[in-house]
N, C-alpha and C positions, 0 to 999 in steps of 0.2 A: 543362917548362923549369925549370932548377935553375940559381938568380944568386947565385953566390954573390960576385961582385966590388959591390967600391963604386965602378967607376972608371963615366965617364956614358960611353965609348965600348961598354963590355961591357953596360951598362945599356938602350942604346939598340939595338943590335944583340937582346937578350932581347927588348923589343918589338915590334923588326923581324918576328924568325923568328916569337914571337905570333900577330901580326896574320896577319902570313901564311897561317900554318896556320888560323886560325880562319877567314879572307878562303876557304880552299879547302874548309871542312864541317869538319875536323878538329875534335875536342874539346882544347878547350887548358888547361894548370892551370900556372901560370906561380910556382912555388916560390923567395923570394926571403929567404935567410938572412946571418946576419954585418952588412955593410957595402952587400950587395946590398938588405938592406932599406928604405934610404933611398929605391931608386927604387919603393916604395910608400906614398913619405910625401905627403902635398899637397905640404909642400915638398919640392922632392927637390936643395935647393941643399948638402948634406952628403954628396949623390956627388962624388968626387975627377972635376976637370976639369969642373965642369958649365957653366960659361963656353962651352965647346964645344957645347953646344947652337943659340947664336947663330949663329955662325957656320956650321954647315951646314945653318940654316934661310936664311942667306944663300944659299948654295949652292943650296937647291933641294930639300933631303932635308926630308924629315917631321923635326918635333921630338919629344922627347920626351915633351912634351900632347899632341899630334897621337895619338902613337900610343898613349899609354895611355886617352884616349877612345878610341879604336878598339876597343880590345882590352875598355873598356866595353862598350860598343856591342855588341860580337860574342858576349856575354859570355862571355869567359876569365876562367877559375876562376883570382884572384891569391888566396896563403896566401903574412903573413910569418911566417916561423919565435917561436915563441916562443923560445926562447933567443936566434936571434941579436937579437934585440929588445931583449934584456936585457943581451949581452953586448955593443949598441953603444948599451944608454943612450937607445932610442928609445922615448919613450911612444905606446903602443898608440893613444892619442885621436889623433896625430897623423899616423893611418893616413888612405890613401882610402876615402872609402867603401865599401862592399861588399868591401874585404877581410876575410879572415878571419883570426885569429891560430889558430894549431895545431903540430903537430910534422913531426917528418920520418916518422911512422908516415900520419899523416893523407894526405903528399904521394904518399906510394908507394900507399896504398889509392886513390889516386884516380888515379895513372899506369896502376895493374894491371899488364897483358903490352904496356902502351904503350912506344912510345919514349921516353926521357928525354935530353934534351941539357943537356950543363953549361956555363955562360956564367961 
């Protein structure tokens, strides 16, 4: 999985599909560069729209902790991009735990002849 948006609708949808595949055996490496890396910050109130979280936990939908516990849980390999790290100004300390900082060489050795979907 490849995030490259900062928006929390594209953000949440990445740990939709996630969870999902991890939930069905699948091996998951969930690659989040640029603006997409906020949603592997503890905070992740620096995704565009993240107010929308509340509201479709209103709804009924998983939130965005929900799901990235899960994708804990399941463990999905998260890597944020060193660069976009750099080029949105977020310090590495303020990553989740068990992420990894690496490149886009890192993300493709670890996709191989997998699928890759772009959020």
């Amino acid at each position: 999985m490849l995030l490259l948006s900062g928006a929390h609708d594209r953000a949440h949808y990445a740990f939709v599909a996630a969870a999902g595949a991890a939930a069905l055996g699948r091996p998951v490496v969930l690659f989040a560069t640029n603006a997409g890396c906020h949603a592997l910050c503890r905070d992740w109130s620096g995704l565009s729209g993240a107010g929308r979280d509340t509201v479709i936990q209103q709804r009924g939908v998983a939130g965005l902790e929900t799901l990235r516990d899960a994708c804990v849980e399941m463990d999905v390999r998260m890597i944020a991009c060193e660069a976009g790290l750099h080029a949105e100004a977020i310090d590495p300390a303020g990553l989740l735990p068990g992420v990894e900082v690496a490149g886009i060489a890192t993300f493709l050795t670890a996709v191989g002849a997998g699928q890759v979907i772009t959020i």
